[in-house]
C-alpha positions as CSV (number, residue, x, y, z in Angstrom):
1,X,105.4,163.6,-31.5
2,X,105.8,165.9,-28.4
3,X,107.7,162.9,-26.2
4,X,110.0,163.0,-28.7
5,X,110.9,166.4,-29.3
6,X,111.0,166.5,-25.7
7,X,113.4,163.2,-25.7
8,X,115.3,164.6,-28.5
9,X,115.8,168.1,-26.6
10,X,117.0,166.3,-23.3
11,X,119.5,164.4,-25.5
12,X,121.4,167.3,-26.8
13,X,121.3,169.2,-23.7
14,X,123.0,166.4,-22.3
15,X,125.8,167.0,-24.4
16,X,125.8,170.6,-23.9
17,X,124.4,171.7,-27.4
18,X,122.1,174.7,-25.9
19,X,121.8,176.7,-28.9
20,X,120.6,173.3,-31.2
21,X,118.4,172.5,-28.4
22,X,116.4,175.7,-28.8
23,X,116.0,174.8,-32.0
24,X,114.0,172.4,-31.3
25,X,112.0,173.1,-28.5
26,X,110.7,176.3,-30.7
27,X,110.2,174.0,-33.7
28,X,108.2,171.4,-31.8
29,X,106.2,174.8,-30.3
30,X,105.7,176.2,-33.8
31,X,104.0,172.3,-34.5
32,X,101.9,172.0,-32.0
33,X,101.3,175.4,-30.7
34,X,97.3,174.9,-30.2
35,X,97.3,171.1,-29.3
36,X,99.9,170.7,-27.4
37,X,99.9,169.0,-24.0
38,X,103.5,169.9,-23.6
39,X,104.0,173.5,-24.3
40,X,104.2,175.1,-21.1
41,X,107.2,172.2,-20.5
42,X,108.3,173.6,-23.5
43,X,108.8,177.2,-22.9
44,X,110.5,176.2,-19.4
45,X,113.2,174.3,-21.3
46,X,113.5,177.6,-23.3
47,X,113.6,179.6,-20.8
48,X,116.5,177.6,-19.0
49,X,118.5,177.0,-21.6
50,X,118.5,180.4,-22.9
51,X,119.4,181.2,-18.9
52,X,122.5,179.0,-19.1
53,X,123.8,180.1,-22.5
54,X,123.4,183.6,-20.9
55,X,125.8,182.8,-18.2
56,X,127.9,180.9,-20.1
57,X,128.6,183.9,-21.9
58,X,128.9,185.9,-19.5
59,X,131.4,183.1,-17.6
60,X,133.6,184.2,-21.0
């Protein structure tokens, strides 16, 4: 299940749906908080994507 949240995620930040993709990468951390081998891959997607809608917002 984590490979594809993970796949999912990578998907729709390929077409530039940030705030969707967020979504996800918390829901797959809420999941498998204690057991997952992808967490810390997790929160580093977060923590990029919540970067660029930052200065995407700040672009505007």
């Amino acid at each position: 299940m984590d490979k594809a949240f993970l796949g999912y995620q990578c998907f729709i930040t390929g077409k530039k749906k940030f705030k969707r993709a967020i979504e996800y990468i918390e829901k797959a951390i809420k999941l498998n908080q204690e057991k997952s081998k992808y967490w810390k891959i997790y929160l580093n997607c977060l923590s990029k994507l919540q970067q660029k809608i930052t200065s995407l917002t700040l672009e505007f």
